[in-house]
ZABARO-777235 format. One record per residue (C-alpha): x, z, y; residue number from 1. Coordinates in steps of 0.02 Angstrom, whole numbers, plus 50000, padded with zeros to 5 digits. Each point is the difference from the previous one (the first is absolute). Layout:
BEGIN
     xx     zz     yy  resi
      X      Z      Y   NUM
...
% end
This chain:
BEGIN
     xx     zz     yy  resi
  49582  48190  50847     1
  50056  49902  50142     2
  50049  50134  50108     3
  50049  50095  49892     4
  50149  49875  49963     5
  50026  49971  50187     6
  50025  50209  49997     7
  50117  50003  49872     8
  50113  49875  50092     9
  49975  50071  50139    10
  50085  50157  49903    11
  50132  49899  49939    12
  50065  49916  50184    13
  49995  50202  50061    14
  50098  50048  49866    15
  50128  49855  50015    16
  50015  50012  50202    17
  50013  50189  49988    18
  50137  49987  49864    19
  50095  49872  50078    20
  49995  50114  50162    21
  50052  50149  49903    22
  50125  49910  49901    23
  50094  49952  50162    24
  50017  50158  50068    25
  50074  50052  49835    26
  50129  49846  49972    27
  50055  49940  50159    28
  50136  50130  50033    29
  50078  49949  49832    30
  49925  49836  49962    31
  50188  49914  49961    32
  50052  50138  49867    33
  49835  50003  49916    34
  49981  49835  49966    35
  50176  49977  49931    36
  49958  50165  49897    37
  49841  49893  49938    38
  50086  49854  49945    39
  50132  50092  49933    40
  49864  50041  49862    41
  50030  49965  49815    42
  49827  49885  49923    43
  49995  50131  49881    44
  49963  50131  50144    45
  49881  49898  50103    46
  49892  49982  49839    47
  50021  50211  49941    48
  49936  50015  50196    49
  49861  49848  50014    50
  49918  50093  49810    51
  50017  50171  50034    52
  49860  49992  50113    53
  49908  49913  49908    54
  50061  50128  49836    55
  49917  50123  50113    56
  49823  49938  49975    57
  50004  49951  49824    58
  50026  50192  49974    59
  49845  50010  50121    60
  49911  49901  49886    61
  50038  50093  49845    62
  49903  50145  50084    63
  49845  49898  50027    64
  50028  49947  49811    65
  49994  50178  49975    66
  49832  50056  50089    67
  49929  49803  49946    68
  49982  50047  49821    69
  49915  50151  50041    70
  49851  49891  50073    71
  50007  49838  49873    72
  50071  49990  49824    73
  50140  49868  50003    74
  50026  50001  50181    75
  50203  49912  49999    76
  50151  50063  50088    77
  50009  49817  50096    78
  49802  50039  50041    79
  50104  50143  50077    80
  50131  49912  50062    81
  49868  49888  50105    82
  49911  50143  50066    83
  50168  50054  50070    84
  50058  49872  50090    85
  49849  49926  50062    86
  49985  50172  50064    87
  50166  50003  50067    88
  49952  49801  50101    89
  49841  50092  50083    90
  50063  50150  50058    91
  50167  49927  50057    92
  49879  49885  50116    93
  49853  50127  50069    94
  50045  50138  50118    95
  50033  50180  49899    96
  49984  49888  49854    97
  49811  50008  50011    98
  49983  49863  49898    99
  50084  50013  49836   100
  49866  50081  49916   101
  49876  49844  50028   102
  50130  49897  49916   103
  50002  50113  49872   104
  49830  50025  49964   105
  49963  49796  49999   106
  50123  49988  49867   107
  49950  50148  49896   108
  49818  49937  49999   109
  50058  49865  49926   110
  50109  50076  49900   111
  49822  50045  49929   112
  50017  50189  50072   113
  49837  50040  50115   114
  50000  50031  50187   115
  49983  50184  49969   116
  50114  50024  49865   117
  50125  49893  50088   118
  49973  50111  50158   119
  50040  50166  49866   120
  50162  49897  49943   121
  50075  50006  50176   122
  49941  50157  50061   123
  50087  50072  49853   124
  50157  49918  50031   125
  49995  50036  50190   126
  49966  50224  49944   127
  50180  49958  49877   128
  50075  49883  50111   129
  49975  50117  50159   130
  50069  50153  49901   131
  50141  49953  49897   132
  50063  49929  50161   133
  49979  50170  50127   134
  50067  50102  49833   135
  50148  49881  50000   136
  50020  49982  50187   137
  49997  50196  50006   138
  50131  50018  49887   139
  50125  49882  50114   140
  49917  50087  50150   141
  50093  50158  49910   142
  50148  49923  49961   143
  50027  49878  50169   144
  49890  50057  50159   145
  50129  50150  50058   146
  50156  49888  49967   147
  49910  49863  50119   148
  49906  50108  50124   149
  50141  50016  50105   150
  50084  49818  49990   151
  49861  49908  50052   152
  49846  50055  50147   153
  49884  49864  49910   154
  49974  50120  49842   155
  49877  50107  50062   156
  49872  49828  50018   157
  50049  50006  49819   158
  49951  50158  49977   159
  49843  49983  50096   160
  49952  49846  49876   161
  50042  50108  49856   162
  49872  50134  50080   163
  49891  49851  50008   164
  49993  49942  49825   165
  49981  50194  49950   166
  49844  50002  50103   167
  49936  49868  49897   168
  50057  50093  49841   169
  49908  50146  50047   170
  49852  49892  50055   171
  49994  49909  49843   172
  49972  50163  49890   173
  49889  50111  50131   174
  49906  49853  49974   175
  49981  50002  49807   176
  49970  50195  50023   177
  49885  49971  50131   178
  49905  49842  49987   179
  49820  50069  50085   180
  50106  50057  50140   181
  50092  49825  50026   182
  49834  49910  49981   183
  49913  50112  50129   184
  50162  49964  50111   185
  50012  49794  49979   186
  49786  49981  50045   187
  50032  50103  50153   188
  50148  49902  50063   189
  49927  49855  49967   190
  49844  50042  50075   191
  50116  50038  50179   192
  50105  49835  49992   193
  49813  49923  49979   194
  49960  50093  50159   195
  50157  49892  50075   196
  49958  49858  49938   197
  50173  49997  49900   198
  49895  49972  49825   199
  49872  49866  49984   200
  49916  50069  49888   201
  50005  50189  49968   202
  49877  50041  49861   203
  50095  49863  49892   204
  50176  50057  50067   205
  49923  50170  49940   206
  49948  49947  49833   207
  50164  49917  49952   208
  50106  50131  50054   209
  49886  50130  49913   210
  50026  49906  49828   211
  50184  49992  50035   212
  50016  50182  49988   213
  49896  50037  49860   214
  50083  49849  49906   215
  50183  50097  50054   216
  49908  50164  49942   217
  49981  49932  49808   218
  50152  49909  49989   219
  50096  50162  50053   220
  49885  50088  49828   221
  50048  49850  49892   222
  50173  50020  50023   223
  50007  50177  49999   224
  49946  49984  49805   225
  50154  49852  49979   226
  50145  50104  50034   227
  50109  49867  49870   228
  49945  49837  50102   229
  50039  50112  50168   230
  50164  50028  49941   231
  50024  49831  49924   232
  49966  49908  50181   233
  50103  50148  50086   234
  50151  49961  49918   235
  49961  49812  50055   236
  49986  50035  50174   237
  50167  50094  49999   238
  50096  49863  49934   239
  49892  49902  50106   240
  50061  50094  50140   241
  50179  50036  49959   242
  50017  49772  49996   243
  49918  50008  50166   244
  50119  50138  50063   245
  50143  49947  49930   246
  50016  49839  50044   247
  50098  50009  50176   248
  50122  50069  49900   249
  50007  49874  49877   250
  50004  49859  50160   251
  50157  50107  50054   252
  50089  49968  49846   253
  49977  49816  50000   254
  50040  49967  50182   255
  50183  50115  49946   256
  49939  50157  50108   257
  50110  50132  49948   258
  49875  50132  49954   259
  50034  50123  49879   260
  49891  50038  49838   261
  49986  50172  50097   262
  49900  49910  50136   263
  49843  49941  49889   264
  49918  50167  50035   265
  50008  49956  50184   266
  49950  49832  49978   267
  49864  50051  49897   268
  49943  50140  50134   269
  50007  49880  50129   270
  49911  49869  49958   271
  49853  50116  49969   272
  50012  50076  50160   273
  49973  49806  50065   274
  49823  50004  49904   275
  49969  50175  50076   276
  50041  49931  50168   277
  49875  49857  49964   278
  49853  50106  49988   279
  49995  49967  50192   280
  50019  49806  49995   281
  49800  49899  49970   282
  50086  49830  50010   283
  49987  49906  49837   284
  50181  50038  49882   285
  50032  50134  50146   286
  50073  49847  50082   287
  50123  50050  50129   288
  49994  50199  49983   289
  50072  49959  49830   290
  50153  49929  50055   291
  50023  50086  50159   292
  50009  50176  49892   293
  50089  49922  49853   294
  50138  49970  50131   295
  49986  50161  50109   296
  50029  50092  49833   297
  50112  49896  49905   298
  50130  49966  50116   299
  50102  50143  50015   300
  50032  49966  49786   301
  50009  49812  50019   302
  50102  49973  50151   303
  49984  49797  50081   304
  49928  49924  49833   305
  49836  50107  50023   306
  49912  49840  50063   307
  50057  49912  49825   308
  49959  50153  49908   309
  49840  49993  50099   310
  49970  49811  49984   311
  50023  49980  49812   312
  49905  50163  49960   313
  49854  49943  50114   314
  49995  49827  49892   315
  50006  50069  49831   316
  49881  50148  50017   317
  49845  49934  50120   318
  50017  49778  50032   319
  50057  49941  49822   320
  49848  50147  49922   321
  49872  49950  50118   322
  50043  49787  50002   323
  50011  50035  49813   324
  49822  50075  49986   325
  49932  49863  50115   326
  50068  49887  49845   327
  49921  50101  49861   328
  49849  50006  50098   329
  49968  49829  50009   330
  50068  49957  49831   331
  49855  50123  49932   332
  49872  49926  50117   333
  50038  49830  49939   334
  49983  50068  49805   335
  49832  50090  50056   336
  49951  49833  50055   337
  50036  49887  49868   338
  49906  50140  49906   339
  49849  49985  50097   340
  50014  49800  50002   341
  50013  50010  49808   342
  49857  50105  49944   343
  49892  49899  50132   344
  50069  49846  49900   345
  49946  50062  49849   346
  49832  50078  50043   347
  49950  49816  50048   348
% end
């Protein structure tokens, strides 16, 4: 438990000296006009910014409300809410978010969902999650990547990520149609990073990454029978996605960028080609590639306020989520406590 606190700081000082690097770069040719465009802020539009992020995974956690009451009658929308952001506080701190799913599974167990059906919860919301989002990021791919291909060099790393995460698409599916074959596939590379001394322990490794697949296999048959909750979380994850997209161009408006209503397509496209260009970045929140493709793309629309564009996005959709789930996660650990401390109480 102990080291695994002294890793998650660790995480945290990377993130925070890689930002503040990356930050630097992007503010320092314009520092004096972005900070008077800051303070030239309303209240009213620091606040719209500073909950729009956190808007964003509220919606999130209507989703896992969603797929929660599939596993346990009663589960709540704020059991949902939870899940999401203490989601949101674990990933944000573990390289390629690795860790969000722990998070989440500690508090749907006690929730009173079980490991596995927990485990069924999220792997059913990654399958939607991952394929609303390529559908959607397809569609602006249609609409945006010609009009961009030629203005900026960087796109075709954005198109690379976007090859990526259709990889993993393809993956994801071959694997439900295929499960024997992906077994077959994850005992023999496990058995050669054995061999290398890369796994400790390769007939466990083996094991676990065996059950993984066959546990993917039947969620993928579950949902195939639920087409209404399929399209119920969908339409979650696109208004999920369309806050998350959106909101450079809502940061625009309240810094007094004069962008056009005609630009929110391009705003929208753009700031999913920065998660397509993140497919390449392991660093927990993308720290660093984040911003340094956020401005690469963005500047050529945004002009010398980029870096407040940049700055104020950057707050509202990853620090303010993730130091917000840190909060809900200890507030329910506390409650889980006092729990625990109570029925003790009473048992004596």
């Amino acid at each position: 438990m102990q080291s695994s606190k002294k890793k998650y700081v660790l995480n945290i000082l990377i993130i925070l000296a890689i930002t503040i690097i990356a930050m630097y770069f992007s503010l320092k040719d314009n520092f004096g006009a972005i900070v008077d465009a800051i303070q030239g802020m309303s209240f009213g539009s620091v606040m719209l910014i500073a909950c729009w992020g956190l808007l964003i995974n509220v919606v999130v956690g209507v989703a896992y409300f969603l797929l929660g009451k599939q596993y346990k009658k009663g589960f709540s929308l704020i059991g949902g809410i939870v899940v999401a952001f203490v989601g949101t506080f674990f990933a944000g701190v573990t390289p390629s978010s690795t860790g969000g799913q722990f998070g989440q599974i500690y508090v749907l167990k006690k929730e009173g969902i079980s490991y596995s059906d927990g485990l069924s919860l999220l792997w059913a919301d990654f399958i939607i999650y991952q394929t609303t989002m390529m559908i959607y990021v397809t569609i602006l791919f249609a609409l945006r990547f010609t009009h961009y291909v030629d203005l900026n060099a960087w796109i075709w790393l954005v198109a690379a990520g976007y090859l990526v995460n259709v990889v993993v698409i393809l993956a994801l599916y071959t694997m439900a149609l295929c499960p024997k074959l992906y077994v077959w596939l994850s005992e023999k590379v496990v058995k050669i990073l054995g061999k290398l001394h890369i796994v400790a322990d390769p007939e466990r490794q083996a094991s676990v990454w065996s059950e993984n697949v066959r546990g993917f296999t039947r969620e993928i048959k579950q949902l195939s029978h639920n087409w209404k909750l399929i399209l119920q979380v969908s339409l979650v994850n696109v208004v999920r996605l369309t806050l998350y997209f959106s909101l450079p161009f809502v940061v625009s408006k309240a810094l007094g960028i004069a962008l056009p209503w005609t630009k929110l397509v391009d705003t929208i496209a753009l700031s999913s080609f920065v998660i397509m260009a993140n497919a390449f970045i392991p660093l927990p929140g993308a720290s660093g590639g984040t911003e340094m493709f956020f401005a690469m793309l963005f500047t050529a629309m945004l002009g010398p306020l980029t870096g407040a564009v940049l700055l104020l996005w950057r707050l509202s959709s990853y620090y303010l989520p993730v130091m917000a789930g840190a909060l809900v996660f200890i507030l329910f650990k506390n409650n889980e406590d006092r729990k625990k401390k109570k029925i003790q109480q009473e048992a004596v």
